[in-house]
C-alpha positions in Angstrom: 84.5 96.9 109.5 87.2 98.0 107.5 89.9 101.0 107.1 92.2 101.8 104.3 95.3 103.6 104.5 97.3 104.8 101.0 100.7 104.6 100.5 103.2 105.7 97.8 106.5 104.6 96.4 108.9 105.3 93.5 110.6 102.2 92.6 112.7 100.1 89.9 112.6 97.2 89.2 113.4 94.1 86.0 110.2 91.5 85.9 112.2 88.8 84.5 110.0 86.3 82.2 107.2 88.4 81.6 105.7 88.6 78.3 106.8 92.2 77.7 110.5 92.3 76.3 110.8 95.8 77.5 109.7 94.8 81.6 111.5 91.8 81.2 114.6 93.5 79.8 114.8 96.9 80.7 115.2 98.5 83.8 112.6 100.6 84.6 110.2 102.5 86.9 106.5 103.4 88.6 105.0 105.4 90.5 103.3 103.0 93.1 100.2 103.7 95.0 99.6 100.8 98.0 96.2 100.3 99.9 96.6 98.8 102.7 92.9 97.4 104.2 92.6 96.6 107.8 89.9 94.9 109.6 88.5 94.4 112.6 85.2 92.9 113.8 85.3 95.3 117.1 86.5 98.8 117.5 88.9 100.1 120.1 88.4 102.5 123.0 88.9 105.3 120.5 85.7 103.6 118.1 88.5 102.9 115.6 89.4 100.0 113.7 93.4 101.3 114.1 94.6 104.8 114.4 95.7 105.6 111.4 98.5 107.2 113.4 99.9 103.6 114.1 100.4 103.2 110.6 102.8 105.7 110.1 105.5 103.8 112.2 106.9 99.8 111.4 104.1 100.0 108.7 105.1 102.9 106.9 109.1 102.3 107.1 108.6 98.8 105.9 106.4 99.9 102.8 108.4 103.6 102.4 111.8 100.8 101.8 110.5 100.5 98.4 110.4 104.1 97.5 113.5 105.3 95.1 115.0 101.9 95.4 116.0 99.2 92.9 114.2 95.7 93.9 115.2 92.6 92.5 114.3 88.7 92.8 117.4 86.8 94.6 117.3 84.4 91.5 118.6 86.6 88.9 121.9 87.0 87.4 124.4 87.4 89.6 126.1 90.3 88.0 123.0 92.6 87.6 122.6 91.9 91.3 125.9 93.3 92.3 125.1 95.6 89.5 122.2 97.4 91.7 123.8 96.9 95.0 127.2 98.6 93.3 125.1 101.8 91.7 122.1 102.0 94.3 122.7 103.2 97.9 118.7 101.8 97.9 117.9 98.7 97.3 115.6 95.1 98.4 116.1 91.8 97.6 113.1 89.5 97.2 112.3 85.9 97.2 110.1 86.4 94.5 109.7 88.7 91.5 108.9 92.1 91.7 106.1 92.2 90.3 103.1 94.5 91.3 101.5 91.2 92.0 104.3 90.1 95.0 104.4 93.3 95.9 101.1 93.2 97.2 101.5 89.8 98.6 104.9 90.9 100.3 103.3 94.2 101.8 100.4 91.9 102.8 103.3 89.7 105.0 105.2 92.4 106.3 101.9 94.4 107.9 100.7 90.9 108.8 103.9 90.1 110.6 104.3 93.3 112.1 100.5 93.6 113.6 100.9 89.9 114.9 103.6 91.1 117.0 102.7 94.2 118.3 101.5 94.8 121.6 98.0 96.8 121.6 97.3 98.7 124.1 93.6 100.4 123.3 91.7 97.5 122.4 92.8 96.9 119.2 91.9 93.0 120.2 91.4 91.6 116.2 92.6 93.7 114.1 94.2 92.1 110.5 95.2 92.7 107.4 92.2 92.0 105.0 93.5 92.9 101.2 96.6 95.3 99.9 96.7 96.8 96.5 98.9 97.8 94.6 98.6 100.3 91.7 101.7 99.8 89.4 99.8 102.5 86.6 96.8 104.5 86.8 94.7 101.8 84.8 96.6 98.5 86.6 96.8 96.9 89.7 96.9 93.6 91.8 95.4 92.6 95.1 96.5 90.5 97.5 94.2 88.4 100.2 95.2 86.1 102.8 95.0 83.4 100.7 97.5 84.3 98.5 100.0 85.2 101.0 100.0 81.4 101.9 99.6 80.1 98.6 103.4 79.0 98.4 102.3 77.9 94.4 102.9 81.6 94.2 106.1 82.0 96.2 106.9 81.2 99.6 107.5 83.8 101.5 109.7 83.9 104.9 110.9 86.5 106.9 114.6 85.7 107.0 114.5 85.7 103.0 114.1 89.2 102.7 117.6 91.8 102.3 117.7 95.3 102.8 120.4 97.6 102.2 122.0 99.7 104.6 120.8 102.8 103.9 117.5 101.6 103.2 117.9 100.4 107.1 119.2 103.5 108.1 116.1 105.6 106.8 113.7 103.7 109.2 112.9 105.2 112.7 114.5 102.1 114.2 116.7 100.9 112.1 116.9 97.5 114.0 113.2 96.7 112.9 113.6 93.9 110.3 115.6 92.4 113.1 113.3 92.6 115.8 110.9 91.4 113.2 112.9 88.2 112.7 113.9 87.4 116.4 110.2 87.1 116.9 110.6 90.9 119.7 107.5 93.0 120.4 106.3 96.3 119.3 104.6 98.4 121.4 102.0 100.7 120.9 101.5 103.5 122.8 99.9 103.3 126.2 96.2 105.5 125.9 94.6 106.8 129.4 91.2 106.6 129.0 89.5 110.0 129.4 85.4 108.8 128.6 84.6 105.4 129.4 81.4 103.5 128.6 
């Protein structure tokens, strides 16, 4: 079975060596809309695939970073880097381009990382990330399976290649969360007392 959860961002962003000389030259901006699928081949005690109330914790921060924030691939010119850091108190750094394309692979990673290494306490025993979309306009969009994520002919992506700024960090509910994500520590969902059993 599967759930969906949507998400949306404002963001900016160059795509270098598109074919489009205005995406690859301009700065410029969309208004994002991100589903996020979920799966699971048994439900929990609550007959849910996940609560969507989970989701509005590491998940959300991790996607809400994007929103009214410049994102830029690592390999471009060094000066319209510092550029965006310099002018944007928001901003992310990716291994890849950002591109509505890595976009969905990269929110695929994050949620994929961040499920893997929470602690379920309802019995959310299998839940995964199945597919994330992302809508860059109303008639566009690009999904992501797991398949791509690994597909390193597309990118490779690893945790510790990711950079946020501060004030992206500061805006998340814990703002040590990318590092907990990267030293491998736990999050925990909430404990549920069972009030109807089976």
């Amino acid at each position: 079975m599967q759930i969906r959860k949507l998400f949306k961002f404002e963001n900016a962003h160059i795509v270098r060596n598109c074919s489009s000389d205005r995406c690859k030259f301009s700065i410029h901006g969309h208004s994002y809309k991100v589903e996020l699928i979920l799966e699971a081949h048994r439900l929990d005690h609550g007959q849910m695939v996940y609560d969507f109330g989970l989701l509005k914790s590491s998940i959300k921060d991790i996607i809400d970073s994007f929103d009214h924030a410049i994102t830029f691939w690592d390999k471009d010119d060094v000066d319209y880097i510092d550029a965006c850091k310099r002018f944007s108190d928001r901003w992310i750094s990716l291994p890849v381009s950002p591109s509505a394309e890595q976009f969905s692979r990269v929110i695929f990673f994050w949620a994929s990382q961040i499920l893997k290494q929470t602690i379920m306490q309802n019995g959310e025993s299998d839940v995964s990330v199945y597919s994330v979309i992302v809508h860059e306009t109303d008639t566009g969009y690009a999904q992501c399976f797991i398949d791509d994520v690994n597909n390193k002919q597309m990118g490779v992506l690893n945790l510790e290649d990711f950079r946020f700024s501060d004030q992206v960090k500061a805006e998340w509910h814990d703002p040590k969360m990318y590092d907990k994500l990267l030293n491998g520590q736990k999050f925990i969902n909430p404990r549920v007392v069972l009030q109807v059993t089976d």
